[in-house]
N, C-alpha and C positions, 0 to 999 in steps of 0.2 A: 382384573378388568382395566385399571388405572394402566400397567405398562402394557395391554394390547391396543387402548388408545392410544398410548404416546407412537407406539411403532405405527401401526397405522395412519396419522396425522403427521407425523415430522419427518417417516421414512420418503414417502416421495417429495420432499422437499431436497432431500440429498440425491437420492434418483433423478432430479432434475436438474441437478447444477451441473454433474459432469456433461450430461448429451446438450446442456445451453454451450456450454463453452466449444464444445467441439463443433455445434452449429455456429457461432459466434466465428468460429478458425476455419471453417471449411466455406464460409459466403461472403467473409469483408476482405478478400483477396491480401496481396502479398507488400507490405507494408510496415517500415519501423514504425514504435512506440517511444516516444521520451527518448531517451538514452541508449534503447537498447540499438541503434545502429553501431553504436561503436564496440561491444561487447560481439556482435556478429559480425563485426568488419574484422574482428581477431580472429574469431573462426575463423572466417577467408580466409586471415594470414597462416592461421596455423594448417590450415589445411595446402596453402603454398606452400612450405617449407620454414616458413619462419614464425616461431614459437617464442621471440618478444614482445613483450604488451606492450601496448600503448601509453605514451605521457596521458593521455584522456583516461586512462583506468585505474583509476582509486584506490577499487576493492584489490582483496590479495587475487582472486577470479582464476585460478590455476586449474582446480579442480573443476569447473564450469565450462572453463576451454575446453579440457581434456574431452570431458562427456560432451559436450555441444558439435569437439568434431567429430567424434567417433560415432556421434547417432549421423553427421553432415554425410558423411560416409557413405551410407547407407541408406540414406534419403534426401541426400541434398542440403542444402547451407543457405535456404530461403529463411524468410522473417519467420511464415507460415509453420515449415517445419520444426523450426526451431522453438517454437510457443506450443507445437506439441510435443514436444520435450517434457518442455514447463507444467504443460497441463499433468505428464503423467507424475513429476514431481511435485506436484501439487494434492496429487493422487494418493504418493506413499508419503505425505506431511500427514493427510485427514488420517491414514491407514495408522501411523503412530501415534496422533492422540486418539484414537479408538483402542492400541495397546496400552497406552498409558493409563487409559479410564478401565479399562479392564483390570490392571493392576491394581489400581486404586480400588477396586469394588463397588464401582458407583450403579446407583440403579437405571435401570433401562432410562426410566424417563429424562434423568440427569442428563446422560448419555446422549441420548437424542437432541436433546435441547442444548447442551454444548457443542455435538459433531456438528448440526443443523444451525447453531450461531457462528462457526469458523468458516464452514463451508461458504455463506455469502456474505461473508466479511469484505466491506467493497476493499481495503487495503489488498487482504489477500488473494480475493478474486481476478481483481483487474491485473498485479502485479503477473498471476497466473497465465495471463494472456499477453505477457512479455517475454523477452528474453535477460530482463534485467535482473539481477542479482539475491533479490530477496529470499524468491521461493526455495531457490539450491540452500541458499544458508538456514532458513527455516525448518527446511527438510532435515537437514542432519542436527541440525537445533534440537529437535523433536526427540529425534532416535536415541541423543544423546542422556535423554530424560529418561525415558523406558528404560537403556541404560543401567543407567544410576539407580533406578527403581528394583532393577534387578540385582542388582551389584556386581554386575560383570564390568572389573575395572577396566578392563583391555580393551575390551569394545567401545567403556566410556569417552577412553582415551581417542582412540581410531575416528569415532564420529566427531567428537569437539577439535582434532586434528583436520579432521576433511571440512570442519565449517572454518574454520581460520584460513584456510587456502581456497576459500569463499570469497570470506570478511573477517578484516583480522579480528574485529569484535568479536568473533567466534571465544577468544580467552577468555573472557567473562565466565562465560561456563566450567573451561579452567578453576576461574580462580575461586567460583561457586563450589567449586568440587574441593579442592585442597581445604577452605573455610568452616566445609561442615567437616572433615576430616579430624580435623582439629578440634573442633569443638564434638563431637563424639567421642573423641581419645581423652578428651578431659572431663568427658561424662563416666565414661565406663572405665577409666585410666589402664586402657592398653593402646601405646604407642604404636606397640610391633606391628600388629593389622593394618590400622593405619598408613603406618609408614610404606607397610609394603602395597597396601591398592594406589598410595599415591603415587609411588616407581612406576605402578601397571596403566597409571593413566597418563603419567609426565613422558614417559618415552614416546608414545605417540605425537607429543602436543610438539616435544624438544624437535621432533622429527619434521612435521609439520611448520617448523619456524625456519628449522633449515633449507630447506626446499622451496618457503618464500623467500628467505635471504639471497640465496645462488639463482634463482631465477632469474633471467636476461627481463632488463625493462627500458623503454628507453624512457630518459629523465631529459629536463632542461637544466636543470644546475648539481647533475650527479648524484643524488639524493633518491632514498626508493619515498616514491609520491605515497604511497600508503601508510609508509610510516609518519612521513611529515604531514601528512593530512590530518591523519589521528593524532598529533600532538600540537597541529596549529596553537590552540588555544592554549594552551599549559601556559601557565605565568600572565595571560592577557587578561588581566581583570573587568575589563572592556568586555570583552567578546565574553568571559564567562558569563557576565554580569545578563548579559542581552539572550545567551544561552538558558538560561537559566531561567526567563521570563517566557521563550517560546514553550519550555518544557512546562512550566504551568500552565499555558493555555491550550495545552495536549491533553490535558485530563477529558475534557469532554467528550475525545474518543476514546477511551476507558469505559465511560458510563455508557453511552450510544451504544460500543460493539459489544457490551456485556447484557444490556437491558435486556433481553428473552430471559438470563438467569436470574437477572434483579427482580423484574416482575411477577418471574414464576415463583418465587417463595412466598408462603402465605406468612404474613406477620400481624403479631396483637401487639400495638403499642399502647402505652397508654395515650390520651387524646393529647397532653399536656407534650409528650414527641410529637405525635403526628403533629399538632400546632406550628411546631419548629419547623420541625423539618420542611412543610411547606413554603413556611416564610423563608425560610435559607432558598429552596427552589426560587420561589416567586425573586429574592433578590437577585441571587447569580442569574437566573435569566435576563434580565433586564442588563447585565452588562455581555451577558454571550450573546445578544442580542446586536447590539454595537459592533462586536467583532466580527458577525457573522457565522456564529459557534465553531466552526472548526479553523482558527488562527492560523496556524501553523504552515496549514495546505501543502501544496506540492502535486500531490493523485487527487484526493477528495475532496471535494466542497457540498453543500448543498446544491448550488448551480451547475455542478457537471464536474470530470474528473480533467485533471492536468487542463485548469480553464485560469490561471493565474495569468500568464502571460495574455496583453491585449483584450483584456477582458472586458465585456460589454453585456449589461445586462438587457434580458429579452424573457418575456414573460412565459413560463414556459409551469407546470407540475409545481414544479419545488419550488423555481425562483420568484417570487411572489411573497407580500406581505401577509395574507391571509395565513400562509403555510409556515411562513418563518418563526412568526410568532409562537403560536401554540407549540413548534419543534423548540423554538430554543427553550420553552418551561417544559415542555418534557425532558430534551438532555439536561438538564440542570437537576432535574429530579433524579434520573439515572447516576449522576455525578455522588447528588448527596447520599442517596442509598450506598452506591457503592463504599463510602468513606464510613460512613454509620458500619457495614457489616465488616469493611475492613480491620476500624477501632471496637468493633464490639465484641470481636473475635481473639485479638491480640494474645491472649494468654496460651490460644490453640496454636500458634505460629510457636512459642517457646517448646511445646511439648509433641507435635505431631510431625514425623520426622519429613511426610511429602512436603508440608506447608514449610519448613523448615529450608529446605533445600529450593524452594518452585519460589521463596520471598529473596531467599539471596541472587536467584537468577533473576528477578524481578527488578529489584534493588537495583544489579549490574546493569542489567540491556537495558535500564530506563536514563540514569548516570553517566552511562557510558558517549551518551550523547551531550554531555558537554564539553565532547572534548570535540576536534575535527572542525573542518574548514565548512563544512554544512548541517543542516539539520533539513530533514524531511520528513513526513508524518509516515511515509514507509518503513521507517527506519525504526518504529515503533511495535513491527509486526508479532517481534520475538517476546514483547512485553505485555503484549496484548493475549497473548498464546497464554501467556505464566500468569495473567488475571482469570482469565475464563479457567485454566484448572485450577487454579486456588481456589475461587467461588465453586466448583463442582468440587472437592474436598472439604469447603466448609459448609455445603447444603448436604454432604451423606445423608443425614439423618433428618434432614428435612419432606417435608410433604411439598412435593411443584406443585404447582396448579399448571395446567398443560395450555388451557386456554385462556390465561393469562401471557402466555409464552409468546401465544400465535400473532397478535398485535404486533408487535417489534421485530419480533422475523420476517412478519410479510412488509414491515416498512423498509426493514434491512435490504433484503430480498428485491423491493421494486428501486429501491434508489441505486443498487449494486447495477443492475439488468437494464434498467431505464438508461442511465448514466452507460453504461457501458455500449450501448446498442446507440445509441445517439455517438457516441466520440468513435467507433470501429466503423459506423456507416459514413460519417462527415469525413474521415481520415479518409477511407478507401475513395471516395468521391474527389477527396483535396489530390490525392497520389495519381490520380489519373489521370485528372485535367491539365495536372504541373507535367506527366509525362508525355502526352500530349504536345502541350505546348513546348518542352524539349525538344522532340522532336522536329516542330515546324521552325523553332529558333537558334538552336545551337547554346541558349541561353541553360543554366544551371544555378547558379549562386544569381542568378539578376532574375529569378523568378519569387516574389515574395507571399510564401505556402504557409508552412506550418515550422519552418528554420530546420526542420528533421531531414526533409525531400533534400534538402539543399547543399547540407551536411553530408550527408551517406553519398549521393551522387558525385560529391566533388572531388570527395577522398578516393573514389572508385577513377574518377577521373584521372586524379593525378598519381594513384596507384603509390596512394599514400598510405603505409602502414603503422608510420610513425607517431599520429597524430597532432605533427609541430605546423602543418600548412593549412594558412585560414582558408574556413570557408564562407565567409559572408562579401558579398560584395563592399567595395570601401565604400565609407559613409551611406549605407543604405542604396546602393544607386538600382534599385528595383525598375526593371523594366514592365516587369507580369506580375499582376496580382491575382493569386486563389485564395477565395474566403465562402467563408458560411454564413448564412443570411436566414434570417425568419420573413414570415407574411403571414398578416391578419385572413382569415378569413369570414364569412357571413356567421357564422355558429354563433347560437345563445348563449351557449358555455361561454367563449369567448366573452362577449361582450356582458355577462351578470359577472363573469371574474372579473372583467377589466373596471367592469363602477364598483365594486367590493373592494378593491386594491386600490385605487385613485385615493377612494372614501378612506380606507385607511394610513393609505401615504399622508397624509394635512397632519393623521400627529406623529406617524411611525415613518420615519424613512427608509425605503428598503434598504440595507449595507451592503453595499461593495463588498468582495471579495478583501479581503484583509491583508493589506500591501500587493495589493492588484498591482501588475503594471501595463500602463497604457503605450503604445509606441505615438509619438507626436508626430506628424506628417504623413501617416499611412492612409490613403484615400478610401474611403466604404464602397464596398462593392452596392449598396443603395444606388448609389449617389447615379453609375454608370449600368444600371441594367439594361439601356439600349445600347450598350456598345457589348457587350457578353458573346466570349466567343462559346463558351462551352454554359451549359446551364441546366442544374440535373437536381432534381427533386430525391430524397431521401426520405426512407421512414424511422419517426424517432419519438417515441410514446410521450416523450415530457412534452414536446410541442404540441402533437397532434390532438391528444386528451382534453388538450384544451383549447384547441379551436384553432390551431395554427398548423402551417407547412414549412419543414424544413428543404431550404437547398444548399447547394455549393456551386458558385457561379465565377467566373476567371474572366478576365480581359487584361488587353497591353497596352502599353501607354499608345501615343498618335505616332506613327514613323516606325514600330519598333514591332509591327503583328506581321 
């Protein structure tokens, strides 16, 4: 009875994330995300004839090209199509930790409640609805698991081969692989096997490194940027130092994206734990409280996704004191749980060979970011993958409670969907009015959007593949502004939140976004709503729920429309 509930309660939860995304991709029109114009401005190129990457591209991205043009092909080399790509590799990542948990023998319920926590993982989700680089490495991440699980070296090899020509991170898994090699050949002391599944997996990988090496890239000081990116740091004790403080205040999304499994486990402590533990919660919240619990940012925040830049708060669902509060004691609980069953477990990690191989992978893709010229909370996706199955191998033998589950899936779930529906409809609103305005001005880089519209069009302009020619206007010289703007409206909601929130700002101050950056001299589209050439209302659940309307409104300076 217990697993005809679970399928019936968490299966259309998965039923509904693929047809959200693809209604998400088929109504907020044709428009880069972050970064991924420059990852689709390679398509273009590869699909012109020229198959060198860009100084702009980091990742090793070979294998991504490859398939990005070959699907461009066949349906064209839009943002659009190319994020259904993503979707469908998005697709066969859930498809391989559902092989993975099959292997493992995990119970339906388990199952469910792990597929059904990745599935609206806002990291994974949103990244899904790009064309940027995660999901392709994620995908062969995955496969390379099953894999290993299986113990088909070849393939091991082939998949952690195809994720390095990704992101060279991909080695990790590599070196996860040779590490338990080793230490099985000194458990069972036979070398010979050993030695020969690590040939079946090294030749792939050796292959995969040459084929990043000999690739055409163009550089600015002759150097392949991927390499140098990944080694920035080495010897900077600086920079590790400062590394190494973001990666602590990553933990929170550990606890967050894993809480449907934290909470579904029934647990008897004694009261003299529960006491702690609480207290432990109740402290750490009061400083991820401060930070705004997710530090790190880059995609996620409570306030909205990729909302670091020019950030301004606007009361909205999530962004508000009444909400912050009680979330950051909730992740804080999720945090300490998580560390309780990770050290409580410890002795299982020495003797069970999945947790054995899924803690060194852990280990790597968590480490592996102190190395490199950035860190991003995306860049975390493959670590997060390797918590949620560890925790689904150390609950086997546990009893879930299913609706226990449902609470943190459906917060996952609405801040995934809220968040994403709010930034896909303001973006498609920002891209039109900047095109628009294109159009009537000739202007490109002197229009001040979202820096992405500005970027993609200019390099299109100047039929630049190389990505050595700016694209921002010098010194800011913005003729046009597109931005996003809230309005009060009459609603009670509104106005019982807004004395609720006031009353609690006197002792709680709401936090900023954690190293938000503000740009100085950029004028509010407030300020000029009777001069508004274009002015377009948008719907977006975090505003509206509570009593507010969102728009995206543009105007040009005086002389310049």
């Amino acid at each position: 009875m217990k697993n005809t509930a679970a399928k019936s309660a968490i299966t259309p939860l998965l039923a509904v994330a693929m047809p959200t995304m693809l209604l998400l991709l088929l109504n907020r029109g044709n428009f880069a995300i972050n970064d991924d114009w420059i990852f689709a401005r390679q398509v273009e190129a590869f699909l012109a004839g020229n198959i060198t990457l860009s100084v702009l591209i980091d990742p090793s991205f070979i294998i991504q090209d490859i398939l990005g043009s070959a699907w461009a092909k066949l349906f064209g080399a839009s943002f659009v199509s190319l994020r259904f790509l993503t979707v469908a590799m998005y697709a066969v990542s859930l498809l391989g930790v559902y092989k993975i948990l099959q292997m493992l023998k995990t119970p339906v319920i388990v199952t469910a409640i792990a597929l059904a926590t990745l599935a609206v993982n806002p990291l994974i989700f949103t990244s899904a609805l790009t064309f940027m680089t995660e999901i392709y490495f994620l995908c062969f991440f995955v496969w390379s698991i099953y894999f290993f699980l299986q113990r088909k070296w070849l393939f091991v090899g082939v998949t952690i081969g195809l994720s390095i020509l990704v992101r060279q991170t991909g080695v990790v898994a590599y070196i996860a692989v040779l590490l338990f090699l080793v230490m099985e050949a000194l458990r069972i002391k036979n070398w010979k096997n050993s030695l020969v599944s690590a040939v079946f997996v090294t030749v792939p990988v050796v292959a995969a490194f040459f084929v990043y090496a000999v690739w055409p890239r163009y550089t600015q000081d002759g150097t392949l940027d991927g390499v140098s990116n990944l080694l920035a740091n080495v010897g900077g004790l600086g920079g590790l130092s400062e590394r190494l403080r973001l990666l602590v205040y990553s933990l929170p999304y550990f606890g967050f994206f894993a809480s449907p499994l934290l909470f579904a486990k029934k647990r008897q402590l004694p009261k003299i734990w529960v006491a702690l533990l609480l207290m432990l919660s109740a402290g750490l919240s009061i400083y991820l409280y401060k930070v705004d619990v997710f530090a790190p940012g880059s995609v996620f925040y409570i306030e909205g996704i990729h909302a670091k830049s020019n950030f301004r708060h606007a009361l909205t669902i999530f962004d508000n004191t009444l909400f912050k509060l009680p979330f950051a004691l909730f992740v804080s609980a999720t945090v300490v749980l998580l560390v309780y069953d990770f050290v409580n477990n410890i002795k299982k990690f020495l003797t069970n060979t999945p947790l054995q191989f899924l803690g060194l992978l852990l280990l790597g893709s968590f480490f592996i970011n102190l190395f490199g010229t950035d860190f991003y909370d995306r860049y975390l996706i493959v670590s997060i993958v390797c918590v949620v199955l560890i925790l689904t191998v150390l609950y086997l033998e546990e009893n879930l409670r299913l609706k226990w589950a449902l609470m943190p899936l459906v917060l996952l779930a609405a801040m995934t969907l809220f968040h994403q529906i709010d930034f896909m409809s303001s973006t498609k609103a920002v891209w039109e009015q900047a095109g628009k305005i294109s159009q009537q001005t000739g202007l490109v880089t002197g229009i001040m959007s979202d820096d992405v519209y500005a970027k993609y069009f200019n390099a299109k302009k100047q039929n630049d593949y190389t990505g050595l020619i700016s694209t921002m206007p010098a010194g800011g010289n913005y003729k046009c502004y597109v931005q996003q703007y809230s309005q009060d409206t009459q609603s009670p909601v509104l106005a019982s939140l807004t004395m609720i929130n006031d009353a609690l700002e006197r002792k709680f101050e709401n936090p900023r976004i954690y190293e938000s950056k503000k740009r100085d001299g950029i004028p509010r589209v407030t300020k000029h709503l009777g001069e508004l050439l274009y002015n377009q209302e948008y719907f977006s659940p975090a505003y509206n729920l509570v009593g507010r309307k969102a728009f995206v409104g543009s105007w040009c300076t005086t002389g310049e429309n």
